[in-house]
C-alpha positions as CSV (number, residue, x, y, z in Angstrom):
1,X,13.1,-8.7,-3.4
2,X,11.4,-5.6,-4.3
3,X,8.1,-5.0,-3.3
4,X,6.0,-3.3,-5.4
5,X,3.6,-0.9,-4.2
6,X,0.3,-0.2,-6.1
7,X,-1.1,3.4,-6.4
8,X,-4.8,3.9,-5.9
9,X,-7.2,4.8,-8.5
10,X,-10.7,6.6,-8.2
11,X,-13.3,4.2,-6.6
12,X,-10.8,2.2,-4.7
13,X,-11.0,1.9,-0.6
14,X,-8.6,3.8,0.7
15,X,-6.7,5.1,4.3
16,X,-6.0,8.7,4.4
17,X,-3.5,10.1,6.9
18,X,-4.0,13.8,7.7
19,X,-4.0,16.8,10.0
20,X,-7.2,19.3,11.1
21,X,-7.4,21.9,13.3
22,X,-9.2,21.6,16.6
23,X,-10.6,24.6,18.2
24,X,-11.8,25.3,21.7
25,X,-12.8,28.8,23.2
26,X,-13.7,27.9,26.6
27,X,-9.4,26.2,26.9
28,X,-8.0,29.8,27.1
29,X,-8.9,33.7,27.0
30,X,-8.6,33.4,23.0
31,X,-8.9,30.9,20.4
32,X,-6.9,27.7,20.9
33,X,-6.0,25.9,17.7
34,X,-3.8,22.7,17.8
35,X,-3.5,19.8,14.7
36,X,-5.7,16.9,15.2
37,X,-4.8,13.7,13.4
38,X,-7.0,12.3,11.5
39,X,-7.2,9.0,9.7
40,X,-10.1,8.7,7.0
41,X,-11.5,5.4,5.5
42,X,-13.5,5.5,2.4
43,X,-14.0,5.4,-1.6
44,X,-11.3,7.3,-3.5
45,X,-13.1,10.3,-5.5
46,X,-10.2,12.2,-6.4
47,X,-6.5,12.2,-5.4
48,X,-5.8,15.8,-5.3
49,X,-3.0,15.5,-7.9
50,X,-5.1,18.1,-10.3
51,X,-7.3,19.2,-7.7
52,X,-5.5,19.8,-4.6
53,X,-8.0,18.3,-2.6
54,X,-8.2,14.4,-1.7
55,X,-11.5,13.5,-1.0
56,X,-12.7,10.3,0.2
57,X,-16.6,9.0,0.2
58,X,-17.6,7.0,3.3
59,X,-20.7,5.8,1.4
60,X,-21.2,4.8,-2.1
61,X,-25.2,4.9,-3.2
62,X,-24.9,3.1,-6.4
63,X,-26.2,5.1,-9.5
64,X,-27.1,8.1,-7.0
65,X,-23.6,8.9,-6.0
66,X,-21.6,9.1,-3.3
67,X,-22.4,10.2,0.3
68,X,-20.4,11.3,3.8
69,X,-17.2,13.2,1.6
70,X,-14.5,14.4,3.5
71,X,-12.5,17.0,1.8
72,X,-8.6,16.9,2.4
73,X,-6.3,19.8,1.0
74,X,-2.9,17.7,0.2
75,X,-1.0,19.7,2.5
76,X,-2.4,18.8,5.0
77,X,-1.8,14.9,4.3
78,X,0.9,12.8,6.7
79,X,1.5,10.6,4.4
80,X,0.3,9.2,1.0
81,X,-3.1,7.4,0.8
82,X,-2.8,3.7,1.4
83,X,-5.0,1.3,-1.0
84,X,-6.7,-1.1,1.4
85,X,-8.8,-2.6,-2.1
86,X,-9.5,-2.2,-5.5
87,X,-12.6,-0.7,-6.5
88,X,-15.4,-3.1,-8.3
C-alpha cells in the first residue's frame, strides 16, 4: 500500500528542517562559523517555490497578521517541510 503524502499549503502548521550558521569570536583568534541545525514550528507563509525563501510564523494575530517569522533560504533546508496540520 502506498502511502500518500500531503503537501502543505500557506496557513498550514508546519516542521521545518534546516541549517544556520553559528558564530563565536571569543572560540578562536578569528571568526568561527559552524552549521547549526535548526528545526522551526509554525504557520506556513510561503514555501519558497517562487520566492526562495520558506518562511514560517510562530504566531498568527488574527486580522493583524502574523508575528515571530523566521525566514529560511531553501538551500539551506535538510529536508522538505513536514505538514503537522491543515490550516483553518
Amino acid at each position: 500500500m502506498k502511502v500518500k503524502v500531503q503537501k502543505p499549503r500557506v496557513g498550514d502548521v508546519v516542521r521545518v528542517h534546516w541549517l544556520d550558521a553559528w558564530f563565536d569570536v571569543e572560540l578562536s583568534a578569528g571568526p568561527f562559523v559552524t552549521e547549526c541545525p535548526v528545526v522551526t514550528v509554525g504557520f506556513l507563509l510561503d514555501d519558497g517555490l517562487e520566492s526562495g525563501i520558506v518562511r514560517v510564523a510562530g504566531e498568527a494575530l488574527g486580522p493583524h497578521g502574523w508575528r515571530a517569522v523566521t525566514h529560511v533560504p531553501q538551500a539551506y533546508l535538510t529536508r522538505e517541510p513536514e505538514l503537522l496540520a491543515r490550516g483553518e
